[in-house]
N, C-alpha and C positions, 0 to 999 in steps of 0.2 A: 646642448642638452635641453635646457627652456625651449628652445624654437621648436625641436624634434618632438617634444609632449605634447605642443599645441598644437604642431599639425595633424599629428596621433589623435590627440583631443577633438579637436576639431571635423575630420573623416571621420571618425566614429559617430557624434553628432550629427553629422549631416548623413551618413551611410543609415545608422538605426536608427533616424528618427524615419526615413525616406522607406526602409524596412517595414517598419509597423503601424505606420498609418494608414493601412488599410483599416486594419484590426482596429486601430485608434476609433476611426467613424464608425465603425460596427459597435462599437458600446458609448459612443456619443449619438449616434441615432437615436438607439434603441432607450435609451434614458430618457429621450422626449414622448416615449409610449410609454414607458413603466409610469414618468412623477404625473403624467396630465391624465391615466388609464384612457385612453383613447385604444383600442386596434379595431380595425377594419373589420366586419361580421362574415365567419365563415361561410364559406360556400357550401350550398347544398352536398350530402355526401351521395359519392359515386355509387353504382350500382353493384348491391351485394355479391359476392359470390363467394358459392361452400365449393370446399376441397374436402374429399374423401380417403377416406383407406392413409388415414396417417399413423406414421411410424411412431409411436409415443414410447416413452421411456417407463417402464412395468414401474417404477416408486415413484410416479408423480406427485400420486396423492399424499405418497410420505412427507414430501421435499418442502421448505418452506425458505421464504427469503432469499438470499442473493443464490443459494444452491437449487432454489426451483428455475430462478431467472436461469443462469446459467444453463441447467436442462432442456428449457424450451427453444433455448439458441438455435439448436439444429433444425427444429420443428419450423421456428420461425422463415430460417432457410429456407426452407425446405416448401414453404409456400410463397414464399417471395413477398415476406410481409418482415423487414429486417429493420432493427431502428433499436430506438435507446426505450425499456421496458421502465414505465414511470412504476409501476404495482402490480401486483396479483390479487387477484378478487377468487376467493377459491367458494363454491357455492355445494356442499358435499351433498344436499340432498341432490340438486338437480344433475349432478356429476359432471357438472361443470366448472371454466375457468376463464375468467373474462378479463383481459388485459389491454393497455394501450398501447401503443407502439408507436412513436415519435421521431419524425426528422425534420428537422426544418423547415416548418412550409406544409407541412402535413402531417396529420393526426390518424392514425389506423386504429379501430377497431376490433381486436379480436375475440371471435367466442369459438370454445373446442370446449367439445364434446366429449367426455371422455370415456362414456360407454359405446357411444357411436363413431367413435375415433375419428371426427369430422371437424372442420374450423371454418366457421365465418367468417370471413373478413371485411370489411368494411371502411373505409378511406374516405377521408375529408381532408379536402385542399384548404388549409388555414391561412395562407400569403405571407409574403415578403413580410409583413409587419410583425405578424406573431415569429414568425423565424428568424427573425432579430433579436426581438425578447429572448427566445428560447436560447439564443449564443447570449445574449446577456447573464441570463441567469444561472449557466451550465459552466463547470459544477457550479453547485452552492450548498449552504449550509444543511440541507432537507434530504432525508431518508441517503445517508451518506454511504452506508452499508449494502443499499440495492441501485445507487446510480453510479451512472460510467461502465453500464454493461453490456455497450457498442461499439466497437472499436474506434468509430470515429469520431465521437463524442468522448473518447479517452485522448485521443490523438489533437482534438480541439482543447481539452484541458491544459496540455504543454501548451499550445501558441497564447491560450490568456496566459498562463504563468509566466510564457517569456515576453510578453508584452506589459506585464507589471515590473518585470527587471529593466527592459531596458525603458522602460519611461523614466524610472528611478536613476539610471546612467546618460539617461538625454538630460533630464534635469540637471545632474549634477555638473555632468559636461557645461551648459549652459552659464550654467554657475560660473563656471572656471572662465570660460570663455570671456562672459560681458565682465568679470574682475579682471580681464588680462586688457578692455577698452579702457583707459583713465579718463576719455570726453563721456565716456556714456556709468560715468560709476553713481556721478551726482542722482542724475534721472532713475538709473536701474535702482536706488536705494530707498528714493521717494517710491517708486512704481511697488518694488517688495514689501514698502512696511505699509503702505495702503492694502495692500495681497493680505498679509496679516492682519493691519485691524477690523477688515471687512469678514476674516476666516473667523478673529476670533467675536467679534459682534454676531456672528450668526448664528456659533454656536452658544452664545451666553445666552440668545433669546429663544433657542429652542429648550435649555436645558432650567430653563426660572422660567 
């Protein structure tokens, strides 16, 4: 029964850590652009263009928060400007509504018109860097009631979530694992509590 849980233990360990190392280096990158603010300066934005004769939903200007988000979804579609909506800028004199619209690696633009039932769009390529950031930081703690309102940026929320579990079962696997070596327990005990007094040294001098 011991042999059968460490080979269990063990595949798992090497299966999901092998699993989510992609993901692993997408928020280990990206960390080296958030603590030093470095990214790379966006590229000039593409070449505007307005679409016409749009189908708008008659209670726009009612609508506020994640139920306007949601409304504009189709519209969005509908011009081929689809992404995860960071805000709405509702502007009632000029009967306008100016939003941005977000994927990975690029930044859109939009202004709709809403007497003229028209949308600018507008598109900037922001790169690999900022699109790293951008899975770093999604979700997060910030306007939590209007994010996650793209399906794929919902869909990316499960792989961090399951990338925080099974870090949490590669670790503890690990654990099991280097306790089940008796030459390597000496070493792994020094190596752990050095882990520790350096964890808790870092945090005593950020917090005095």
């Amino acid at each position: 029964m011991a042999g059968q849980l460490h080979r269990w233990t063990r595949d798992l360990h090497l299966y999901g850590g092998l699993f989510i190392s992609p993901f692993v280096l997408v928020f280990s990158v990206s960390v080296f652009f958030l603590v030093h603010a470095w990214l790379p300066k966006a590229r000039e934005p593409s070449a505007k263009r307005v679409v016409a004769d749009l189908a708008l939903p008659s209670d726009l200007e009612r609508l506020s928060g994640r139920e306007l988000i949601d409304a504009l979804q189709p519209v969005l579609a509908g011009i081929q400007a689809q992404g995860e909506v960071g805000w709405v800028q509702h502007r009632p004199r000029e009967q306008r509504l100016i939003l941005p619209v977000s994927v990975p690696g690029r930044l859109t633009t939009v202004t709709i018109d809403l007497q003229k039932r028209s949308a600018t769009i507008e598109p900037r390529v922001t790169g690999l860097a900022d699109a790293l950031v951008t899975l770093h930081k999604s979700p997060g703690p910030h306007l939590v009631g209007l994010r996650m309102n793209w399906f794929y940026m919902r869909l990316w929320r499960w792989f961090a979530d399951g990338t925080v579990y099974l870090t949490f079962l590669i670790t503890a696997s690990g654990l099991y694992l280097w306790y089940g070596l008796r030459a390597e327990r000496r070493v792994g005990l020094i190596l752990l509590a050095a882990g520790l007094c350096t964890f808790a040294a870092v945090v005593y001098a950020l917090v005095h």
